[in-house]
C-alpha positions as CSV (number, residue, x, y, z in Angstrom):
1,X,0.0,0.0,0.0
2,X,1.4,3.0,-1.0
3,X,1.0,6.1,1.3
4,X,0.8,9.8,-0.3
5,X,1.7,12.7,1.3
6,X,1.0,16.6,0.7
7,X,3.8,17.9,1.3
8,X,2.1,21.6,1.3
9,X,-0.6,19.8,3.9
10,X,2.8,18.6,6.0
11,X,3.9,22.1,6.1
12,X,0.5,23.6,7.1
13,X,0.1,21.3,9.7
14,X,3.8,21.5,11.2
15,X,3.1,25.7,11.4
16,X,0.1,25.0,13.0
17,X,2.0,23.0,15.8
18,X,4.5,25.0,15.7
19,X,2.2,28.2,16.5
20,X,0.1,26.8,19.0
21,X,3.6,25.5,21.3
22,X,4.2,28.9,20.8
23,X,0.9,30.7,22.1
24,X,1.2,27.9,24.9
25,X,4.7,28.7,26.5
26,X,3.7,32.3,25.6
27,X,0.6,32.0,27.7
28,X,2.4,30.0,30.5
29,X,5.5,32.9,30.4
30,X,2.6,35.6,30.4
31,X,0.5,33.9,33.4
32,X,3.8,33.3,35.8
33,X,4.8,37.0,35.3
34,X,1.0,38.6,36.2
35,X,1.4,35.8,39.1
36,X,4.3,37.3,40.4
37,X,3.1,40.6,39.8
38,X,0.3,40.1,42.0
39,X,2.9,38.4,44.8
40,X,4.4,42.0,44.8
41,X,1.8,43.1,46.6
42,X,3.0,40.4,49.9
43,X,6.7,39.8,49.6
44,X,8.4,37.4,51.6
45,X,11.6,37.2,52.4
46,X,13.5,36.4,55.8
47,X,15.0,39.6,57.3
48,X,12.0,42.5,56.4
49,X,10.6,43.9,59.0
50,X,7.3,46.8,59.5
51,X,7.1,49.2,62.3
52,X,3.2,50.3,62.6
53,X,2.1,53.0,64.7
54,X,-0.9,51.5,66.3
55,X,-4.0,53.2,67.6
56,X,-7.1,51.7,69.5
57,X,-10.7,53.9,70.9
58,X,-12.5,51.5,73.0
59,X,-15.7,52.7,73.4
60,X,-17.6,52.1,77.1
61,X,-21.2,51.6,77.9
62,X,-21.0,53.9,80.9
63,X,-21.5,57.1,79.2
64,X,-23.1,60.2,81.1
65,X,-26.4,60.7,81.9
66,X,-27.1,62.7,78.4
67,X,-26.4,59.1,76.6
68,X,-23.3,61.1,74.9
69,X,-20.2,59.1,74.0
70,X,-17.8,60.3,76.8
71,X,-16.5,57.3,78.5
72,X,-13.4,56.5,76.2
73,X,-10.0,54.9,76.2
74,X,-7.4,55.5,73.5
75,X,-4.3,53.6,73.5
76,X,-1.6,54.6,70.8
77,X,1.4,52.4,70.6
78,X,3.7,50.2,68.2
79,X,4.2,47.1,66.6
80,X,6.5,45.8,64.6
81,X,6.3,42.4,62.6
82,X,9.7,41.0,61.3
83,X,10.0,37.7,58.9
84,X,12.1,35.6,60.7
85,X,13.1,32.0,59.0
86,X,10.7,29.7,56.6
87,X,10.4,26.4,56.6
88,X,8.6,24.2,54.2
89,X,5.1,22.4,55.2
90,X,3.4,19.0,54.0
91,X,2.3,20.4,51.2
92,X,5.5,21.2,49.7
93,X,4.7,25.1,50.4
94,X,7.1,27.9,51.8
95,X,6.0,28.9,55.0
96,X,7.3,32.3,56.6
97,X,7.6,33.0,60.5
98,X,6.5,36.1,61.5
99,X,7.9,37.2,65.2
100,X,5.6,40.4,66.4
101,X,6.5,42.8,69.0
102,X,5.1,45.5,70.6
103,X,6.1,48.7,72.5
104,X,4.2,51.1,74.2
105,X,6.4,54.3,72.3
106,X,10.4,54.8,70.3
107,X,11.9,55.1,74.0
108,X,10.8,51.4,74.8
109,X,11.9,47.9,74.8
110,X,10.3,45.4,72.1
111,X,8.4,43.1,74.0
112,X,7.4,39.4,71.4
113,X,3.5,39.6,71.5
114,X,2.9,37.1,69.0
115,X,4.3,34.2,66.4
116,X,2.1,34.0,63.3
117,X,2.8,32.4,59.4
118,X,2.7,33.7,56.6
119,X,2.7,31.5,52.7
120,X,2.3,32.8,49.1
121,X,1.0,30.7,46.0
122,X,-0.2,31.3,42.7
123,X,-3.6,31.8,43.6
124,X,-3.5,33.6,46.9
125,X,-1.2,34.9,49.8
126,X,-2.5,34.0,53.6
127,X,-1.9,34.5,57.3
128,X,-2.1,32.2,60.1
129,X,-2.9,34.6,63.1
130,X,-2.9,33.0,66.5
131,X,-3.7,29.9,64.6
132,X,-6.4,31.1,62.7
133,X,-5.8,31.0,58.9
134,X,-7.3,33.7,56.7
135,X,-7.1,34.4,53.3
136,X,-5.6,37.6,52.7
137,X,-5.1,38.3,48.8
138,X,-6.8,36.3,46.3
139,X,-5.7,36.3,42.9
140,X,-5.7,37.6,40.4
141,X,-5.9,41.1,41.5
142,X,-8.9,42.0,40.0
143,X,-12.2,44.4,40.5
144,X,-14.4,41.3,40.0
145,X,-12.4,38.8,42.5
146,X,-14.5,37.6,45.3
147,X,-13.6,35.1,48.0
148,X,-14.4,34.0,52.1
149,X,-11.5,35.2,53.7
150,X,-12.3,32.6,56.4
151,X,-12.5,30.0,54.1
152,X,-9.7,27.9,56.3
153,X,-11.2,28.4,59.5
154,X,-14.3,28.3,61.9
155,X,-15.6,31.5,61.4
156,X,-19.0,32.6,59.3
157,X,-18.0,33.3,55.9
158,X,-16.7,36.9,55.2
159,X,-16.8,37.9,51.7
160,X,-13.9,39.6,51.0
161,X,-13.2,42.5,47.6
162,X,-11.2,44.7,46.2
163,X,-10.8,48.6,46.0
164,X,-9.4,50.8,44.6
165,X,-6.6,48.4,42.5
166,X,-3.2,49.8,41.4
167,X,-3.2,53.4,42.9
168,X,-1.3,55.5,44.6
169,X,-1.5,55.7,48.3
170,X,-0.1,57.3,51.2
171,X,0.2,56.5,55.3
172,X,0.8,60.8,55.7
173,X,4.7,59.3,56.5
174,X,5.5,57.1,53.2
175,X,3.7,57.2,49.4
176,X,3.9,54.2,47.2
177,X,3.0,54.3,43.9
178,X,1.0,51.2,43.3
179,X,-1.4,50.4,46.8
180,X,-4.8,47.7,46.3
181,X,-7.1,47.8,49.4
182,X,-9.2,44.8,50.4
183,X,-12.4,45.5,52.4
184,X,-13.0,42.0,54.2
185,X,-16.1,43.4,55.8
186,X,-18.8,46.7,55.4
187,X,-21.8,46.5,57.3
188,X,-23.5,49.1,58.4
189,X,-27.4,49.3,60.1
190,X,-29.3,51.1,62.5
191,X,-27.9,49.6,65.5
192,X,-24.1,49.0,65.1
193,X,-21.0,49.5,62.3
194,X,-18.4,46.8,61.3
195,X,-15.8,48.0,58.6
196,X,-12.8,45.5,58.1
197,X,-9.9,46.7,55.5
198,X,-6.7,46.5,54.4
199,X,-4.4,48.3,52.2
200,X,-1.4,46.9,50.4
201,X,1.7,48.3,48.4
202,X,3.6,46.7,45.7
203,X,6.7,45.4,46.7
204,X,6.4,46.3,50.4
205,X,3.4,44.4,51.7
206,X,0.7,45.8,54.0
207,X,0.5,49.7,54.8
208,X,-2.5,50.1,57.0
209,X,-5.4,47.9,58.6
210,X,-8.6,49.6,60.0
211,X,-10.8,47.1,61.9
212,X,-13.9,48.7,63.3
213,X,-17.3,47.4,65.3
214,X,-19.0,49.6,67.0
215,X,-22.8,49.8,68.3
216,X,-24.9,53.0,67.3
217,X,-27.6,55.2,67.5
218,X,-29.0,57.7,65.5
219,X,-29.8,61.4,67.4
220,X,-32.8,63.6,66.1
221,X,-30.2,65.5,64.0
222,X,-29.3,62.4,61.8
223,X,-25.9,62.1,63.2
224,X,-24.5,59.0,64.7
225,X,-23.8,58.3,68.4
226,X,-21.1,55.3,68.9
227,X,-22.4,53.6,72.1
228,X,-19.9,51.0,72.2
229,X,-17.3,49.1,70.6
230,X,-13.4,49.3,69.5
231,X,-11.7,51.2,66.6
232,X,-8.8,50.4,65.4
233,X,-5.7,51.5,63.1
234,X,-2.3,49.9,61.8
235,X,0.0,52.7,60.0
236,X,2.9,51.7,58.7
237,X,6.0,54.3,59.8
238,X,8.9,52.4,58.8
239,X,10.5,49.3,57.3
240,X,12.8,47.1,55.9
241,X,13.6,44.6,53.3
């Protein structure tokens, strides 16, 4: 039996190969860059380190007797997180230390608060904070990206999003040319306030944290009395990597 070949059919069909190898290691060259792009926004490395000027309200029951929010207590003081070694889990994955400390102002001794983990993969960046895991970034970075930040623990799902994607931002001490913010949780009703968010740079990691729930009540003017709760603010003031 003898077998004919096209030689111009051979040639069409070799290009075509040919063309889709290429638009396949292109792809694959194109997705691990925007992957790493993304990771910019939570670099790891052993050594960096982020000072935080700290600052809590906590907000008493025991106002006065006109109901008004008087009886508060504001703390101000400083942490600093610094990446200490890795080590790599059951899952093949590098896992970061992070040792925290805290000091009540620049005159004071570093005191270690807390030991937490931090790991990076091509489809999200989390924390492990006193051994409970959330999901901090999700990729890709994207306006449409949704995901439960508590998807790895015991808590009710939180719907985390993003906001404001690739802009500039500033702390009022350092501006970064490229920040995304993730709002993990904004609720808001007659009765109480819960806003959850965090902002990160590219290529220095997170920049500021504001975790609010308070309860509320509306006076006859429209504005807002804060009967109870806790506010609180992260602001990054220095660092190093």
């Amino acid at each position: 039996m003898k077998i004919f070949r096209n030689p111009a059919a051979l040639c069409i069909l070799s290009l075509d190969v040919l063309l889709l190898t290429l638009q396949s290691c292109t792809k694959n060259t194109l997705d691990e860059n925007v992957t790493t792009d993304y990771i910019s926004f939570f670099p790891l490395k052993s050594g960096n380190w982020y000072i935080y000027n700290a600052d809590s309200i906590v907000h008493h029951e025991a106002d006065d007797v006109y109901n008004l929010d008087t009886s508060i207590t504001a703390y101000h003081f400083q942490v600093k997180e610094q990446i200490d070694s890795s080590y790599t889990d059951a899952t093949g994955k590098q896992v970061y230390i992070v040792l925290r400390y805290r000091r009540d102002d620049s005159l004071s001794v570093w005191t270690l608060m807390n030991v937490w983990t931090e790991s990076v993969d091509k489809s999200s960046a989390q924390r492990v904070e006193d051994n409970i895991r959330y999901i901090k970034l999700a990729f890709p970075i994207d306006s449409r990206s949704r995901w439960n930040g508590n998807a790895y623990n015991n808590f009710g799902d939180e719907e985390y999003y993003y906001d404001n994607i690739f802009t500039p931002g500033s702390t009022g001490i350092l501006d970064f040319d490229s920040t995304v913010t993730v709002v993990q949780n904004d609720f808001s009703s007659m009765v109480n306030k819960i806003y959850k968010a965090e902002i990160y740079a590219k290529y220095v990691g997170m920049i500021s944290k504001q975790s609010d729930s308070v309860s509320t009540s509306y006076l006859p003017n429209g504005s807002i009395l804060i009967l109870n709760g806790t506010e609180y603010r992260l602001t990054l003031q220095s660092y190093q990597q």
